[in-house]
N, C-alpha and C positions, 0 to 999 in steps of 0.2 A: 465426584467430578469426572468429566468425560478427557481421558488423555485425549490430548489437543492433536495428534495423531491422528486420528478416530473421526475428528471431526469433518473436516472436510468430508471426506468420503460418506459419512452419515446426512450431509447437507446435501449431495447429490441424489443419494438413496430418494429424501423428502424430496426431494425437485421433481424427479423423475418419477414417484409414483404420482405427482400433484399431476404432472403432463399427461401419462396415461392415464387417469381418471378422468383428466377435464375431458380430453379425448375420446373414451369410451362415453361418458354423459353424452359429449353431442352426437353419438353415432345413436343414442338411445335413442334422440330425441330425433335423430334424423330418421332413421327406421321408424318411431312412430309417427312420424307424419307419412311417410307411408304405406300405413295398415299395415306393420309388418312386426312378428314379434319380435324384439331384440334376443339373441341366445343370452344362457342364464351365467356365462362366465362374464358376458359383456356389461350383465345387469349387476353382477357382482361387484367385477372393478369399479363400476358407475358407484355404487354404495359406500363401499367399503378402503374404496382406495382414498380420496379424500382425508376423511376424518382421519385416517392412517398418517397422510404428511401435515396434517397439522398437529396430531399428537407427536410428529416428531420433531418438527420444529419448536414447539412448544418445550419440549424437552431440551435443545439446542438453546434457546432462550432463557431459561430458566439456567442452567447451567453456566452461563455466560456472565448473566447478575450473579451466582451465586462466586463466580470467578476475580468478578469484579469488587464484590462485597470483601469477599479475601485477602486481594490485593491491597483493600484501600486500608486493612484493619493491622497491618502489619507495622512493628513499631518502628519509629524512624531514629537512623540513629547519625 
């Protein structure tokens, strides 16, 4: 599990590559309409950044159930 420390600031992390990639997409798409190559850092982030904050969100999620699954298995007394 992810010390809950951690987390927040790991939520930011995914926020904030999600914004600069959606960001860097539309400049992709805005430089190609027109005729214009996009630089290849730009085409990077457009790829790569994405799939990056959903694998980390996903991990944030997955973490959370597995937090919750824990909580709820615990004996009651």
């Amino acid at each position: 599990m992810i010390p809950s420390r951690s987390r927040r600031p790991l939520t930011a992390v995914a926020a904030l590559v999600a914004v600069l990639s959606l960001a860097a997409v539309g400049s992709v798409m805005v430089l190609a309409f027109m005729n214009i190559t996009a630089p290849v850092w730009v085409t990077s982030a457009a790829l790569y950044g994405l799939p990056l904050a959903f694998l980390l969100m996903l991990v944030l999620v997955v973490d959370a159930v597995v937090g919750r699954r824990r909580a709820g298995n615990r004996p009651r007394s």
